[in-house]
C-alpha positions in Angstrom: 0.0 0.0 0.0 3.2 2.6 0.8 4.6 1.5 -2.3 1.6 2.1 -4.3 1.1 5.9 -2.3 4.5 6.8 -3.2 4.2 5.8 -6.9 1.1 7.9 -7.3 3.6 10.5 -5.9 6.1 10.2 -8.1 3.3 10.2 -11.2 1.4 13.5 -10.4 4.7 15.3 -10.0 6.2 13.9 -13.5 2.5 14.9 -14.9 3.3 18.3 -13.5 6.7 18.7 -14.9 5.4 17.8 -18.5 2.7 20.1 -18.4 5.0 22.8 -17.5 7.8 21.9 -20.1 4.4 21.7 -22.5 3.3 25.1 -21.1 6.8 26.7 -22.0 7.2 25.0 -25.5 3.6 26.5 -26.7 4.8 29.9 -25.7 7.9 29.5 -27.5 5.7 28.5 -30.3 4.1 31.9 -29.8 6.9 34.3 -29.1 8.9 32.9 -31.9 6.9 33.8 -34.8 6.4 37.0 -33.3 9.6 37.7 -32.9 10.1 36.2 -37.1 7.6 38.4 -38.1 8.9 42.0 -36.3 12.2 41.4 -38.2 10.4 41.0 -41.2 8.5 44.4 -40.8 12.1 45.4 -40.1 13.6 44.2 -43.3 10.4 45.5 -45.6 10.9 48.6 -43.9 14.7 49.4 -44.6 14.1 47.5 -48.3 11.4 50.7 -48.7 13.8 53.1 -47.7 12.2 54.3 -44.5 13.8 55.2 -41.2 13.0 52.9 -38.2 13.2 54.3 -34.7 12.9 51.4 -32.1 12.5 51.8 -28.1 14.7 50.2 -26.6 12.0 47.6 -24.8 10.2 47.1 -27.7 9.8 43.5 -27.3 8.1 44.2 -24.2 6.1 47.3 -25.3 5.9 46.0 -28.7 5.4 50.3 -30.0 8.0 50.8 -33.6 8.0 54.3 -34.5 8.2 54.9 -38.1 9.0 58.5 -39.9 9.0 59.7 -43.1 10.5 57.8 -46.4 13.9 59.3 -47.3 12.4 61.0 -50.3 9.7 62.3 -48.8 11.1 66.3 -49.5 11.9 65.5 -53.0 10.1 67.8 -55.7 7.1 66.8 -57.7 5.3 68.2 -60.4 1.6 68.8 -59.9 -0.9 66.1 -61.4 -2.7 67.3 -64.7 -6.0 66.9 -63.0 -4.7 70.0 -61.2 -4.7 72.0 -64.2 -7.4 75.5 -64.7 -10.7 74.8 -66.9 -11.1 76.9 -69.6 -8.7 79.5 -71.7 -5.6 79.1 -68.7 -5.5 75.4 -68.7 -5.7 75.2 -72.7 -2.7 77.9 -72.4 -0.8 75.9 -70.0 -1.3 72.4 -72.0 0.3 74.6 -75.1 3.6 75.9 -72.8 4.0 72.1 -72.0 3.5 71.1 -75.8 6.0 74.0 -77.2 8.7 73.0 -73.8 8.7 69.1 -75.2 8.2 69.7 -78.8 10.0 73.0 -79.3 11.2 71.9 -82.5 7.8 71.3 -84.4 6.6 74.7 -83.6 9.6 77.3 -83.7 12.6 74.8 -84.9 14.2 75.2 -88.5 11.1 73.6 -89.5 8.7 75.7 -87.2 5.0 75.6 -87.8 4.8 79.1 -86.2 8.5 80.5 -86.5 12.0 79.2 -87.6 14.4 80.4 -84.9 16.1 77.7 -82.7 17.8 74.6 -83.8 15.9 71.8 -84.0 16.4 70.8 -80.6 13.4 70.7 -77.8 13.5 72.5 -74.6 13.2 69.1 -72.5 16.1 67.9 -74.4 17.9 69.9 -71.7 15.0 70.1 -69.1 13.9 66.2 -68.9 10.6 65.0 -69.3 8.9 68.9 -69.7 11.0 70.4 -67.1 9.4 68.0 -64.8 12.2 65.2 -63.6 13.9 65.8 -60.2 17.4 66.9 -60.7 16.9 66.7 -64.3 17.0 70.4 -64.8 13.5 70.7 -64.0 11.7 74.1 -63.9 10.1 73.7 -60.2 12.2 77.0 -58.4 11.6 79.2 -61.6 8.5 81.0 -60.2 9.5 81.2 -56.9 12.7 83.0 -57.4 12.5 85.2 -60.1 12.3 88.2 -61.1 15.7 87.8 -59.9 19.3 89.7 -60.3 21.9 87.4 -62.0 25.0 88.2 -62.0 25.7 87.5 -66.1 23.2 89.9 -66.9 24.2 92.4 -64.2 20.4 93.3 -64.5 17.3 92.0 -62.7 15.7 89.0 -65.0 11.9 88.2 -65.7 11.3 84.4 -66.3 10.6 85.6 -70.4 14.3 86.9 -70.3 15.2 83.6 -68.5 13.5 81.7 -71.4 15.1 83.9 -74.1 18.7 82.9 -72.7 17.5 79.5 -73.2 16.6 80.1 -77.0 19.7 82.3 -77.8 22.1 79.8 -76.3 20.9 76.1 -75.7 19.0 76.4 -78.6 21.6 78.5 -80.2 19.2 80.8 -82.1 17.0 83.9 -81.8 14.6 85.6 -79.3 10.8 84.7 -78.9 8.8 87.8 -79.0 7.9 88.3 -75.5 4.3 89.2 -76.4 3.6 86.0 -78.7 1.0 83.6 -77.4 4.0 81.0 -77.5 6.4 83.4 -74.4 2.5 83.8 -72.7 2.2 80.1 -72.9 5.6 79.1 -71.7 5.9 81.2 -68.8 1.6 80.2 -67.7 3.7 76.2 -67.8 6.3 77.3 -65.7 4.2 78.9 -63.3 1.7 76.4 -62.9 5.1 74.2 -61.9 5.9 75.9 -59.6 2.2 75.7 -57.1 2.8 75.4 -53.9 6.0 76.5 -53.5 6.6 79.4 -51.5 7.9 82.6 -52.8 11.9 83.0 -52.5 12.1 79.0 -52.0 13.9 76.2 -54.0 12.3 72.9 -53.2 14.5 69.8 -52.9 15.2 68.2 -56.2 15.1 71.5 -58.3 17.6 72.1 -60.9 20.6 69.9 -60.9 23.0 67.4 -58.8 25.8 69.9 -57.2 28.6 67.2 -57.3 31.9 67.8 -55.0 35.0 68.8 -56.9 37.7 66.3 -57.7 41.1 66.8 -56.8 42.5 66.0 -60.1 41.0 68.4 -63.3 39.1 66.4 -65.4 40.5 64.8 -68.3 38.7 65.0 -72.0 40.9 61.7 -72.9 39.2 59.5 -69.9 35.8 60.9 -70.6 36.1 59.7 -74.3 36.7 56.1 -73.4 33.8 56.2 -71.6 31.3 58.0 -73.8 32.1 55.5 -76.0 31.3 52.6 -73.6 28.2 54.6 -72.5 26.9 57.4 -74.3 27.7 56.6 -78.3 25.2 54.1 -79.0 22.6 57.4 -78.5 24.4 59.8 -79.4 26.6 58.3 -82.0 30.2 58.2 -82.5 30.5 62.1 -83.7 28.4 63.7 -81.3 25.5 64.1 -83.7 22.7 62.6 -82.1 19.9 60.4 -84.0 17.2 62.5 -85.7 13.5 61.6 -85.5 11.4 60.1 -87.5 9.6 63.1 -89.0 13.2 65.3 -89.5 12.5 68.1 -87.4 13.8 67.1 -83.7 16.1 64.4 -82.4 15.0 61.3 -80.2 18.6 62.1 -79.0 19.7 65.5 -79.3 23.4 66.4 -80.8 26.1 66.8 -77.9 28.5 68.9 -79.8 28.5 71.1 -83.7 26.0 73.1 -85.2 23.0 71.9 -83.8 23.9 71.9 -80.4 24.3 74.5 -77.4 26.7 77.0 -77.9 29.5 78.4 -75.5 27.3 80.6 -74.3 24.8 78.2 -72.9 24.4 76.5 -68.9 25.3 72.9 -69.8 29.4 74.3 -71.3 30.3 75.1 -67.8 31.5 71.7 -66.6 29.9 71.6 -63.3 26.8 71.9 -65.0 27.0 69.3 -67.5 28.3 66.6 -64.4 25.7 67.0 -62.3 23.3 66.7 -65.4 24.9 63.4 -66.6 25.2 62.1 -63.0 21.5 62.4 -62.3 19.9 61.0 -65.9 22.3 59.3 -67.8 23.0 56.9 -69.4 19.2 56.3 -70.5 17.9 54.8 -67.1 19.6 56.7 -65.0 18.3 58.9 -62.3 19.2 60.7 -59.1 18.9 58.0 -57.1 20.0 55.3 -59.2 22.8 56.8 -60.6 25.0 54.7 -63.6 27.9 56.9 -63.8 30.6 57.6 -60.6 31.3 61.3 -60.0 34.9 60.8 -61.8 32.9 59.3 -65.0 30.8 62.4 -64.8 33.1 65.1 -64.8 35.4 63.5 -67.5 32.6 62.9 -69.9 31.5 66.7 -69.2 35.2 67.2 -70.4 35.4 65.2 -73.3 31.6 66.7 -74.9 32.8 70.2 -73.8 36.2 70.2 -75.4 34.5 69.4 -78.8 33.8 71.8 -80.7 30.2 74.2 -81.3 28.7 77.1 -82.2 30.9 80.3 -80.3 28.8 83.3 -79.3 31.6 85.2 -77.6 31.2 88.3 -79.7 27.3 88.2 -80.2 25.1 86.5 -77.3 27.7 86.7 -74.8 29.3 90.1 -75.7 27.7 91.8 -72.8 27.9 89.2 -69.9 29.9 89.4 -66.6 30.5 93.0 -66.2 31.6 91.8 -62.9 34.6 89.4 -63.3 34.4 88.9 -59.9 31.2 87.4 -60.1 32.0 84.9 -62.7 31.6 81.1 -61.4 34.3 79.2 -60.4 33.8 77.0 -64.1 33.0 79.6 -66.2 35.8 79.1 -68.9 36.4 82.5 -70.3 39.0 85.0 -69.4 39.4 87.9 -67.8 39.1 86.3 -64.6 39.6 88.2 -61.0 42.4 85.4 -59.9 45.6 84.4 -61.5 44.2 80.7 -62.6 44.5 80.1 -66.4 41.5 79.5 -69.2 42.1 76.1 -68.8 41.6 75.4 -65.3 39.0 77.3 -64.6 37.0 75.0 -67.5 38.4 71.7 -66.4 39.7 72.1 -62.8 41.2 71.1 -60.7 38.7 73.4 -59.1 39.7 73.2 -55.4 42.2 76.0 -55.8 40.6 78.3 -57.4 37.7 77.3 -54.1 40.7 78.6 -51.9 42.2 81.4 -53.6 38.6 82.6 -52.9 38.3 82.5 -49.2 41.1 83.9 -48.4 
C-alpha cells in the first residue's frame, strides 16, 4: 500500500513537470513567430527606404515608430487633374507642348516660327522640365524676377526663357508678347504651385557634385562615352534624328546643332551634375550609372568638342563683374591668377581657396 502511495507521488509530479515543459514549449511557439515576423517588418521597412526608430523595450512594449520615407522632400510636379478649366488650362497644355516639342513649332522647320535649332527644350529640361534633378523648372516661379550676376540686370522668367533660345537652342529671341512666351511662362508657373515665394524645393535644378582633386580629363571621358553614351548619341556627337526630320530622339552633344559656349550645360559643373543624375538612358538621381569621376570627364570630353561660339554676339555683354564669374566659367578675364584652362576643367579646389582667403 506505501509503495503504491509513493508511486502515485512520483506520477502526479512527473504529470506536473510535462505540463509545465508543454506550457513553455507553446509559448515559444508563440513568441517565436512574433519575434520572425517583427524582423520582417524590419527588413520591408529598410528595403522601402524608410527610417525605423525602435525603443529600446520594444519587445516588451511591442510600439515601432516609423518617420517619413527618405524622399519624402523630394520635388514633384503637380498632377494634370490639377490643371485650370477653360482659356488658362488650354494655355498651360500649349507651354507644355511648345517645352517638349520646341522643335515642331519654332525649330528650323517651325510651324509658327523658324528660330532655334531643331532641338526641344526638354532635351535639356527632362521630361517637360518636370524630372527631379533633371533640370527641372520647379524653383523658376518662386525666385524670379531675380538679379543674376551675367546679366548684371534684374531678369523676368521671359528673359530667362530667351537665354535658353539664344544659347541652348543657339538661335533667336521669342517675342515676349507672342502667345507661345505667354504660354511658356503660364507652364512654368503652374510648376511651380505650392512653392513658397523666394524658396527652391529639394530636387530642383541639378545634382551639385563635390570637386575632384584631379582636373578632369577629356581623354578618360572619351573612353567612356564610348562605352556609355555613343550608341545614342553616336560616335560624332550628332545625335539620331527623329522620324519626321525636325527634332532628335537624341539630341546632338556637340557642332552646329547643339548649345553653344554661351549656354548652362558648357560650364563643366553643369554638364556633371546633369549626366550624374539622368544618364546613361535609365539613370536617375537615385540610381545613378555613372561615378562622380565618370561624370566630370565625360562633361570634359563633350565640352572640349567643338560648337557654335557666341563670344562676340550673345555673350558680348555678360559678366560686367569678373568677380562674379563662377568658379567654371571658362572665359578669361578672370579676378584670380588661374589660367583659361583650369577654370574650364579644374582642378577646381584651388581656385575654391584662392577665394576664401
Amino acid at each position: 500500500m506505501e509503495n503504491l502511495e509513493i508511486n502515485y507521488l512520483t506520477n502526479i509530479m512527473e504529470d506536473k513537470k510535462l505540463s509545465q515543459k508543454l506550457r513553455y514549449l507553446i509559448g515559444l511557439l508563440v513568441v517565436i513567430p512574433l519575434v520572425i515576423v517583427l524582423l520582417l517588418g524590419l527588413l520591408v521597412a529598410e528595403m522601402l527606404g524608410l527610417r525605423v526608430s525602435i525603443d529600446k523595450n520594444v519587445l516588451a512594449t511591442k510600439t515601432i515608430e516609423i518617420k517619413e520615407p527618405l524622399t519624402a522632400a523630394i520635388w514633384q510636379a503637380p498632377a494634370e487633374n490639377t490643371l485650370p478649366q477653360g482659356k488658362q488650362g488650354e494655355l498651360i497644355k500649349y507651354g507644355k507642348a511648345l517645352i517638349s516639342n520646341t522643335s515642331e513649332y519654332l525649330g528650323t522647320q517651325g510651324s509658327v516660327a523658324k528660330i532655334s535649332n531643331g532641338m526641344n527644350c526638354q532635351n535639356c529640361h527632362l521630361e517637360g522640365g518636370t524630372k527631379p534633378f533633371g533640370n527641372n523648372y520647379s524653383a523658376v516661379a518662386s525666385t524670379y524676377p531675380k538679379f543674376r550676376q551675367r546679366s548684371s540686370s534684374i531678369e523676368t522668367i521671359p528673359k530667362r526663357v530667351n537665354d535658353c533660345f539664344e544659347r541652348s537652342l543657339n538661335g533667336k529671341v521669342l517675342d515676349t508678347a507672342s502667345r507661345e512666351m505667354e504660354a511658356i511662362v503660364a507652364y512654368i508657373n503652374w510648376l511651380g504651385t505650392g512653392i513658397k515665394k523666394g524658396e527652391k524645393p529639394k530636387g530642383a535644378g541639378l545634382l551639385e557634385l563635390a570637386y575632384m582633386d584631379r582636373a578632369a580629363e577629356p581623354a578618360k571621358g572619351k573612353i567612356i562615352y564610348e562605352q556609355k553614351c555613343q550608341s545614342c548619341h553616336r560616335t560624332d556627337g550628332q545625335g539620331m534624328a527623329s522620324t519626321d526630320g525636325k527634332s532628335y530622339q537624341y539630341p546632338p552633344l556637340w557642332g552646329k546643332n547643339s548649345y553653344n559656349n554661351g549656354a548652362g550645360l558648357f560650364r563643366l559643373s553643369r554638364f556633371a551634375g546633369y549626366v550624374k543624375a539622368n544618364m546613361p538612358l535609365g539613370a536617375s538621381y537615385n540610381s545613378p550609372l555613372l561615378t562622380d569621376e565618370e561624370a566630370w570627364d565625360i562633361a570634359a570630353y563633350v565640352n572640349s568638342m567643338p560648337r557654335p561660339d557666341v563670344r562676340k554676339t550673345v555673350m558680348k555683354n555678360d559678366w560686367k563683374n569678373i568677380a562674379g564669374k563662377p568658379i567654371d566659367h571658362p572665359f578669361a578675364p578672370f579676378a584670380d591668377d588661374f589660367s583659361e584652362e583650369q577654370h574650364k576643367f579644374g582642378n577646381f579646389k584651388p581656385i575654391v581657396a584662392a577665394r576664401k582667403k
